[in-house]
Every structure is written in C-alpha cells, then in structure tokens.
C-alpha positions in Angstrom: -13.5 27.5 72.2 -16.7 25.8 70.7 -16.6 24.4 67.4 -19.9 25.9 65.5 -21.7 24.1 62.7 -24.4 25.7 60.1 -26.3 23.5 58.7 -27.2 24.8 55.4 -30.1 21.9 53.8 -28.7 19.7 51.1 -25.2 20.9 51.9 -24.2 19.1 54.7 -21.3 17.0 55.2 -19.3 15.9 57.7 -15.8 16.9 57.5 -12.6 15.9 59.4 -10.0 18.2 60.3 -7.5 16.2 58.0 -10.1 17.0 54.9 -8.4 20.8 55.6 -4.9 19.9 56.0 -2.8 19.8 52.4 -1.2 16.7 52.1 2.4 16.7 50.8 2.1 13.5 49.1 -0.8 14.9 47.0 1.1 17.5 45.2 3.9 14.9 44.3 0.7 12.5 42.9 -0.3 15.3 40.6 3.2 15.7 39.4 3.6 11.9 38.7 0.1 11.5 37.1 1.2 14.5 34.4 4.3 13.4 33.6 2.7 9.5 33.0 0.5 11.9 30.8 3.1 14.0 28.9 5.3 10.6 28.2 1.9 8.8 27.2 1.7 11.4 24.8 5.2 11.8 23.4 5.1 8.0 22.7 2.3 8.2 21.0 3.7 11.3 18.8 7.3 9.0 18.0 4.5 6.5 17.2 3.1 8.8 14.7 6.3 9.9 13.5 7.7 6.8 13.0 4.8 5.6 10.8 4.9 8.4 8.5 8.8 7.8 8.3 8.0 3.7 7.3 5.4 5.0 4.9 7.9 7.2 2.9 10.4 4.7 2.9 8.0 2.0 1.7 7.0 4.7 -1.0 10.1 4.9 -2.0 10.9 1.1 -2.4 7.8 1.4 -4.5 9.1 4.0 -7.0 12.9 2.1 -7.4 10.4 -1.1 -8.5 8.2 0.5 -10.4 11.5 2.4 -12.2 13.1 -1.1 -12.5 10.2 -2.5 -13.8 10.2 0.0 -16.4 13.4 -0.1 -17.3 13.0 -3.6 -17.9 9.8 -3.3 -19.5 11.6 -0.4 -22.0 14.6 -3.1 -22.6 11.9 -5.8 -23.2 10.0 -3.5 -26.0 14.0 -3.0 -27.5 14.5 -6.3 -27.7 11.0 -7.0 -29.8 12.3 -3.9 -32.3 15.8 -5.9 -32.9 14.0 -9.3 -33.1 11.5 -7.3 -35.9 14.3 -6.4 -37.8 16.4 -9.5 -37.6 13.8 -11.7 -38.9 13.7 -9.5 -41.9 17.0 -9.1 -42.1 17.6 -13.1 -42.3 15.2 -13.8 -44.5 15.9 -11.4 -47.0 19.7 -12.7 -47.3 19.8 -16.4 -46.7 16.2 -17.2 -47.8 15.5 -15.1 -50.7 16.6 -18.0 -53.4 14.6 -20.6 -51.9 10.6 -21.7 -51.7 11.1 -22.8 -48.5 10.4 -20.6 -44.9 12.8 -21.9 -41.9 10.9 -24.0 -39.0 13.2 -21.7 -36.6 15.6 -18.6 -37.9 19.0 -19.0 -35.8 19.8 -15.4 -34.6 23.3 -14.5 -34.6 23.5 -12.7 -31.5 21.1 -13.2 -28.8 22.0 -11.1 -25.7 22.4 -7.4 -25.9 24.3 -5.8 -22.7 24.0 -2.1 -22.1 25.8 0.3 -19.5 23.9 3.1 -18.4 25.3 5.2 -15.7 27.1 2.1 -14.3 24.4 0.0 -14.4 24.2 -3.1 -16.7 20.6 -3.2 -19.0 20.1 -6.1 -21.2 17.8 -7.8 -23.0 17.5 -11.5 -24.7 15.7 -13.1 -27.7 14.5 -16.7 -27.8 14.9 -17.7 -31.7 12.2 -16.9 -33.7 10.3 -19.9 -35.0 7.8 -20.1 -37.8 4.2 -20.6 -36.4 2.4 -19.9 -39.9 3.3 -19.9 -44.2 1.3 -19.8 -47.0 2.0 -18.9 -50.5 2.3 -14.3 -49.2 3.0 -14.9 -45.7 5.2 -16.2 -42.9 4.4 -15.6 -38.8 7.0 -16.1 -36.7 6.7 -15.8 -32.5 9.5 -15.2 -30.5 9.8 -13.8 -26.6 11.8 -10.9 -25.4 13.3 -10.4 -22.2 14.0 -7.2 -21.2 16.4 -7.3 -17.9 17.3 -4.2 -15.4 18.4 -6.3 -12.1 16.3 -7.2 -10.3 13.3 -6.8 -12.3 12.6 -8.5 -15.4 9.7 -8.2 -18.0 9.1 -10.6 -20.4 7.6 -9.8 -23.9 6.0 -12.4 -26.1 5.5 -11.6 -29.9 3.9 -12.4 -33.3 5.8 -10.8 -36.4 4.2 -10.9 -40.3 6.5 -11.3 -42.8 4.6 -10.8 -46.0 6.3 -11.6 -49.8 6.4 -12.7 -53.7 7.3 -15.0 -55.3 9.3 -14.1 -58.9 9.2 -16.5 -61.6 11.1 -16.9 -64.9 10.0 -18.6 -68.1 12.1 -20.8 -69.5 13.1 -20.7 -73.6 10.4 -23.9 -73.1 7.7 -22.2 -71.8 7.7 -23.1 -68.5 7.7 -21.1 -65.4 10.9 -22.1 -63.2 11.4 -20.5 -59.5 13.3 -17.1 -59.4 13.6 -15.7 -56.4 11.4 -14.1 -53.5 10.9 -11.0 -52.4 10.5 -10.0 -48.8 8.1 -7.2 -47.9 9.8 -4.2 -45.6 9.1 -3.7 -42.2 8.1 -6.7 -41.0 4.8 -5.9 -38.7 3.8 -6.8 -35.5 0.8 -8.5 -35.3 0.1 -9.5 -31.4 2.3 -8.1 -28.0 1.6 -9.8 -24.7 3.0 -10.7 -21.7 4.6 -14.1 -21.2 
C-alpha cells in the first residue's frame, strides 16, 4: 500500500505518524494544568475572603475606639459641669465675707467613679486656680479628665465668675465692707483640648 500526499498550496506540512497517535500523557497534562488553575484560583478567592474578613474586624476595632473615645469625651464634658458648679459653690460659702478671690479653690472631692453595666467611668478635676480678678470678676481655669479605659480625653476650661460687692455705712459716715455677692451660674467662657 502507497502512502498518497495532496498537496493543497499554503497548507502543506509535513506530519509524522506520531502527530496522529493520542498520547496518554497528554490528557493527564491537561488534567494537571486545570487543577494548578482551579487552586490558583481558590487561593486567590481565600485571599479575597480573608481581606474583607481583616477589614471588618479592623472596622470594628474602630467603632470600640471611637465609642471609648466618646465615652471619655462625655465623662470629660461631666467633669467641666461639676468643676462649673463647684467653683460657685465655694465661693459663695467660704468667700462671700471676704474682698479677697483664692489664688487656687481646693476642691473637696476630685475623682468621680461611675459603674455602668460593669464597666468603671470616671472623671478627674485639677483644682481650679484664679487666672484673672477685678473689682466684678474672677476667671478661674481648671482641666477635666474624662476616663473610659483605655481612652482618655482631656478637657481644659475657663469659667467667669461674675459679682458685687455690698457695703454698709457706718453711724460715721463711712462705707465699711459687707459682704459679696456671687452671680449664678458661673459661665464658661473658653473649652479646648489639653
């Protein structure tokens, strides 16, 4: 039997009987290069997966801080309304029979512990100390620290006191110190941060 060729023009090639002949390693090639493929592509899927999971779980680190920070930020603001109030409250009772307006008003309680839901909240006051008088005012600056572990904010405060002074006359004629009257509330006149 005679092998026959065509030549068809621009078609040619020579081929070998082998070209014909199905390999059996070729099939199991194929099989190896998809599966390199499909566990190419699940890794990069646990890849994926596994970034969105870090993502929500930095997210959510985020929000507990920022809530802590709050928190702290809330206690801080609480503290600033007690110190407001205490300044007031001291003057009015231990300086109110006397010209003169403390350096630094000596609070009798500093720290303030809370319990909510089993956590411990707090806040601290520095003493308040007298940064301006005249003859109608007093400013005194104190810093609030407002605690919800393990954030802390840290408040830093200017309070007006405003007053009058009273004033007797003597059976001589002459005008003798009475006592002074403090102005209620005491304002706020700057919040910052410390």
């Amino acid at each position: 039997m005679k092998l026959i060729t065509f030549v068809i023009p621009g078609f040619y090639r020579h081929r070998s009987k082998t070209d014909f002949i199905p390999s059996l390693f070729q099939s199991g090639n194929d099989k190896g290069y998809v599966l390199v493929w499909v566990i190419f592509y699940l890794l990069l899927f646990f890849l994926i997966a596994a970034s969105f999971a870090d993502s929500s779980f930095l997210e959510g680190l985020i929000s507990i801080n920022h809530h802590h920070s709050a928190q702290a930020f809330e206690m801080a603001e609480a503290g600033v309304l007690v110190g407001v109030e205490e300044i007031y409250t001291v003057l009015d009772q231990d300086y109110s029979h006397s010209q003169d307006i403390p350096a630094e008003i000596i609070l009798s309680k500093q720290e303030w512990i809370l319990n909510e839901s089993g956590k411990e909240l707090s806040f601290y006051l520095e003493n308040p100390k007298c940064v301006f008088a005249d003859d109608k005012e007093c400013r005194f600056q104190f810093a609030s620290q407002g605690i919800c572990p393990p954030a802390q904010r840290t408040l830093l405060v200017e309070v007006q006191v405003e007053f009058l002074d009273i004033y007797k006359i003597e059976a001589d004629g002459t005008m003798v110190f009475d006592h002074r009257d403090y102005f209620e509330p005491a304002r706020i006149v700057s919040l910052k941060y410390k």
